[in-house]
C-alpha positions in Angstrom: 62.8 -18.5 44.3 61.5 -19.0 40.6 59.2 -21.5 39.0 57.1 -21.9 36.3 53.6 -21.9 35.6 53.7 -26.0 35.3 55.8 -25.8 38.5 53.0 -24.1 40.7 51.2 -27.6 40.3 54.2 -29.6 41.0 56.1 -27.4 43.5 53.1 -25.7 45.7 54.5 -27.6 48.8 57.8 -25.8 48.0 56.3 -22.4 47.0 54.1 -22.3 50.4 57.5 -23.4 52.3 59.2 -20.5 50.8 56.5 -17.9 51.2 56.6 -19.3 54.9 59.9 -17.9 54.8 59.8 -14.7 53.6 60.4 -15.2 49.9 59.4 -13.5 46.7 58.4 -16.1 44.2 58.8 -15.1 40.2 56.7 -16.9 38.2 57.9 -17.6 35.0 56.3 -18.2 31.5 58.5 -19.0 28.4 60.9 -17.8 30.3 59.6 -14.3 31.2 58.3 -13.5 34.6 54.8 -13.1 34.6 54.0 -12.5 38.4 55.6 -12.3 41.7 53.9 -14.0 44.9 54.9 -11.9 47.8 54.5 -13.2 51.4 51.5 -11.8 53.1 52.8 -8.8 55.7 50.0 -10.1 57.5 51.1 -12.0 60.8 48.4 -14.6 62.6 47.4 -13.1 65.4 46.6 -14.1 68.8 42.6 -15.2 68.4 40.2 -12.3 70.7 38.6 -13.5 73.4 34.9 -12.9 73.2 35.0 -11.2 76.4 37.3 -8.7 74.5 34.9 -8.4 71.4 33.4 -4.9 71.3 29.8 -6.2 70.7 29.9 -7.8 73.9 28.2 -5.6 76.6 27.2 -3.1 74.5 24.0 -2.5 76.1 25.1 -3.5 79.6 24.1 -0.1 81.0 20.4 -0.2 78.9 18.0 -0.7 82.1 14.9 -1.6 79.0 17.1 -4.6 78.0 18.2 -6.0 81.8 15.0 -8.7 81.5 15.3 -9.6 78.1 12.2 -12.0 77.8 9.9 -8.5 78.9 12.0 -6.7 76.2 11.4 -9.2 73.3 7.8 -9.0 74.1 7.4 -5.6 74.1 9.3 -5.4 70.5 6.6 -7.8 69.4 3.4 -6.3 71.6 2.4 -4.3 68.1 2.4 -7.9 65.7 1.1 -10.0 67.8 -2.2 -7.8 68.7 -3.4 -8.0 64.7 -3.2 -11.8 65.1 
């Protein structure tokens, strides 16, 4: 597909459809092409489910953090004494 630069304005619906579809787009200007829009290669995915995530349970096997009230508190022990 070609357009011009006025047509990006008027045509985006059209562009977008085309990209949608796998085409280059020239872009023209005075008649020269100035840039090419190439579809991303880039696929949507299928969305991770947070039980997936790698963050997720990574200090499942830390006994320190199993009661993590007593944890917090004993990260903030040393602050809380100069108060």
């Amino acid at each position: 597909m070609e357009t011009s630069i006025v047509g990006l304005r008027h045509k985006m619906r059209d562009i977008l459809r085309a990209l949608d579809r796998n085409e280059t787009v020239r872009v023209l200007y005075h008649g020269k092409e100035r840039a090419l829009l190439v579809p991303s290669r880039k696929k949507c995915r299928k969305p991770m489910r947070m039980a997936d995530h790698p963050f997720v349970g990574m200090w499942a096997e830390d006994k320190e953090k199993e009661d993590v009230a007593a944890y917090v508190r004993k990260l903030r022990q040393d602050r809380c004494r100069d108060l």
